[in-house]
C-alpha positions as CSV (number, residue, x, y, z in Angstrom):
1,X,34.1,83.4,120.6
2,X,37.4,83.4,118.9
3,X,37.5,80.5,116.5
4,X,41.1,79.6,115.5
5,X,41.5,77.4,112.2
6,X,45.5,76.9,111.5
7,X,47.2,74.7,109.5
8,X,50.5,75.4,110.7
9,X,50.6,76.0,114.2
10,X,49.2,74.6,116.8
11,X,47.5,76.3,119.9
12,X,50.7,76.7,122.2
13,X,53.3,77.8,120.0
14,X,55.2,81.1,120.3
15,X,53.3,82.2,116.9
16,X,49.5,82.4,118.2
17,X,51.1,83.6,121.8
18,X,52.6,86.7,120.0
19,X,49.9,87.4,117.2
20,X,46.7,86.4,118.9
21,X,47.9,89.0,122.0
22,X,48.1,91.8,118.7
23,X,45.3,90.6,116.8
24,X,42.5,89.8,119.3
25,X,42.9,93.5,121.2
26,X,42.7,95.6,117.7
27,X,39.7,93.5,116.3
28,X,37.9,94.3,119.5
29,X,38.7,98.2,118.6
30,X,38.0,98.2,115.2
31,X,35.0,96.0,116.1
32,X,34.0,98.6,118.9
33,X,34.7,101.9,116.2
34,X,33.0,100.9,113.3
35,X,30.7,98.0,114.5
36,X,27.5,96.8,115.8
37,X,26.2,99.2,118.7
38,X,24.9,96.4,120.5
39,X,27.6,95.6,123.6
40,X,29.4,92.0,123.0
41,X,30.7,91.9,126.5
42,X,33.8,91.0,125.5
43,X,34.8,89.8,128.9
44,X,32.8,86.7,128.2
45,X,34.0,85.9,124.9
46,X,37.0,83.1,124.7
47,X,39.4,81.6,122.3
48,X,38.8,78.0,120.7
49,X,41.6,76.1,118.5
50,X,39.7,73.5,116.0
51,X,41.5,70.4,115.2
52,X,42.6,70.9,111.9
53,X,44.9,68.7,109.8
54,X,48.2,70.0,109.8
55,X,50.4,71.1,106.0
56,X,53.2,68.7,105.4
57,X,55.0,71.9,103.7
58,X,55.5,75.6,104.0
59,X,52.5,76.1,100.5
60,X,49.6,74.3,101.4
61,X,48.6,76.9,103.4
62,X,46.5,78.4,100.9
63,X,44.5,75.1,100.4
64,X,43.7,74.8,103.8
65,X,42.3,78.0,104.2
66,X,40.2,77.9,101.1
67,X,39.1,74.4,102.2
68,X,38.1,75.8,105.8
69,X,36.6,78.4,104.5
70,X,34.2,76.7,102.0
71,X,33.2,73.4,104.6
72,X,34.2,74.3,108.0
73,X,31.3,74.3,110.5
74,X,31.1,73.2,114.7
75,X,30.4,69.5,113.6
76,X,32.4,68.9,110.1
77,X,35.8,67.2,110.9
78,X,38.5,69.2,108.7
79,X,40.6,65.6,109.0
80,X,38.2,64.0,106.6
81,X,37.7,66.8,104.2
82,X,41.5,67.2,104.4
83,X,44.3,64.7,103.6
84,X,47.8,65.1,102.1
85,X,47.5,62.8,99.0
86,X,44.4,64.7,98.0
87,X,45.6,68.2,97.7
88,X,47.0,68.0,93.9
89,X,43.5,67.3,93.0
90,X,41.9,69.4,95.1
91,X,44.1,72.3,93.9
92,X,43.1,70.8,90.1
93,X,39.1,71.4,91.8
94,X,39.4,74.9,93.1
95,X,41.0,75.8,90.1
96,X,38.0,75.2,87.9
97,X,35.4,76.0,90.4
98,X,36.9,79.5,90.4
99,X,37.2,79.3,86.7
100,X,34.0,78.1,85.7
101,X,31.5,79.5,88.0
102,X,28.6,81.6,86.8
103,X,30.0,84.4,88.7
104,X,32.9,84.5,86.2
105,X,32.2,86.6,83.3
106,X,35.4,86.3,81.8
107,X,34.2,83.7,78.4
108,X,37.4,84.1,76.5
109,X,39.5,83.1,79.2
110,X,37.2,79.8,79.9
111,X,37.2,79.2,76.0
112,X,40.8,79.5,76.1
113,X,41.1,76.8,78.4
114,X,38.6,74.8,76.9
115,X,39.9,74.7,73.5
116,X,43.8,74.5,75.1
């Protein structure tokens, strides 16, 4: 299964007709190339679009995807992890996630922004 998470278009447009006809076909080759053996049957396999909330704007996109990416499962609703108002603050969140996680080893750039 296919699962489509898009901010920016929705399932009909002209967009997903022209990229999913491109994309779909070569991930099943590369897929097939340097993959599993094991046979997918790809004959069986479809396409879902996920309601997602849509970007008010032509930037958000970035947001969304890092948002989808980080809750996104068959049962959580994007709409109320999501919302317009939120997304200065949520860009303030991701922003020190990234720069404060224990994966970063960077400490002179976190002291920097500590002590800014």
């Amino acid at each position: 299964m296919f699962v489509i998470l898009d901010s920016a278009f929705d399932e009909k447009s002209d967009y997903h007709k022209h990229v999913l006809s491109i994309l779909i076909p070569n991930f099943k080759r590369v897929w097939n190339m340097f993959g599993s053996s094991r046979n997918l049957n790809w004959r069986i396999w479809s396409t879902h679009f996920i309601d997602v909330p849509k970007q008010s704007n032509a930037v958000d996109c970035g947001i969304h995807t890092a948002l989808y990416l980080k809750h996104w499962k068959p049962r959580v609703k994007m709409h109320d992890i999501i919302k317009d108002e939120g997304i200065p603050n949520i860009r303030v969140r991701l922003a020190n996630e990234m720069m404060f996680t224990d994966l970063n080893i960077l400490t002179e750039q976190k002291n920097f922004v500590l002590d800014f």
